[in-house]
N, C-alpha and C positions, 0 to 999 in steps of 0.2 A: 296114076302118076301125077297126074293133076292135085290132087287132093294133095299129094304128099309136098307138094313143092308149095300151096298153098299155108300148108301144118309150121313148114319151114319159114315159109315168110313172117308170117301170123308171131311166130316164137321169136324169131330175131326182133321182130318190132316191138313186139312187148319188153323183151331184154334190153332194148334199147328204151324205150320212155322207161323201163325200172332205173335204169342206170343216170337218166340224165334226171329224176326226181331224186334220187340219193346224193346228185353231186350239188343239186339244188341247195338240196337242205344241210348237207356240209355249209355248200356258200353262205347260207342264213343264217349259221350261226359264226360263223368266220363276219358275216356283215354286223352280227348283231356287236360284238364284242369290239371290231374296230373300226366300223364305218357310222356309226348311226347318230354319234355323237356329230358328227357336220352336216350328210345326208341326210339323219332322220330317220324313222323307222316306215316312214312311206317314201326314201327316196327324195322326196322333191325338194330338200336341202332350204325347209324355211325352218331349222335349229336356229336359236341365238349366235351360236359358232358359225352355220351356215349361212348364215347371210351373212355377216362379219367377213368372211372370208371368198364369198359368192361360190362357195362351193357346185359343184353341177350338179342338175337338177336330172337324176337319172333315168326318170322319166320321159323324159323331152326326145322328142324324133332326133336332136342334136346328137345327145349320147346313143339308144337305143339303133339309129341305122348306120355307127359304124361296125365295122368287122370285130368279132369277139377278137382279133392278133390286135388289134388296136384296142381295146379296154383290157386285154391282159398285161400292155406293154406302159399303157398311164399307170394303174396299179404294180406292176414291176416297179416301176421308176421315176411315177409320181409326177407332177406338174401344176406350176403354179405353188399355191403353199399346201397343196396334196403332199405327203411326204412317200418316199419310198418306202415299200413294201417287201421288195426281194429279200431284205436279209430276216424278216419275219415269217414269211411264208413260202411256201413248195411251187413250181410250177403248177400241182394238183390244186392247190388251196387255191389260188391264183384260177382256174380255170371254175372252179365252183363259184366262187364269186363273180364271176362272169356268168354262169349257169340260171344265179340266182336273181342279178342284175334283169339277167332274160325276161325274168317273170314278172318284174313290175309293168312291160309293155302291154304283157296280155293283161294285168290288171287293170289296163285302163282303155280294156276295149271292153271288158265288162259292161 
């Protein structure tokens, strides 16, 4: 019985990190195509645009340790000269670029 509930664990966990790398990599390219231009492709928003505009540095413990409901809802609806997002992308799209956001923290524990 053991085994099998372990079988079960084991299977939902891997479905789950499958799940959150495919919505990662939706978010990367949803980043590539409309964030990269101010953020940059490493995030850390030193584009010509991005400092122009001091765009955030998504990197930084600033962005990084608030709530994913809180960088779904700047990208919803934008802040600062960020523009709104909503009427371009899905809740889903929205949620992957958060996913993907995620990953530059670990990158920088590398």
């Amino acid at each position: 019985m053991k085994k099998v509930v372990v079988l079960i664990a084991l299977f939902a966990a891997s479905t789950l990190v499958y799940s959150q790398k495919k919505s990662a990599a939706k978010g990367e390219q949803i980043f590539q195509q409309l964030c990269v231009g101010c953020h940059g492709p490493d995030a850390k928003a030193q584009t010509e645009i991005g400092k122009k505009i001091q765009a955030a540095d998504l990197t930084s413990a600033v962005v990084q340790d608030q709530r994913d409901s809180q960088l779904e809802s700047v990208i919803r609806n934008g802040r600062g000269k960020m523009p709104t997002w909503s009427d371009k992308l899905s809740d889903d799209d929205i949620k992957a670029v958060v996913a993907y956001i995620r990953q530059f923290r670990l990158r920088e524990k590398e």
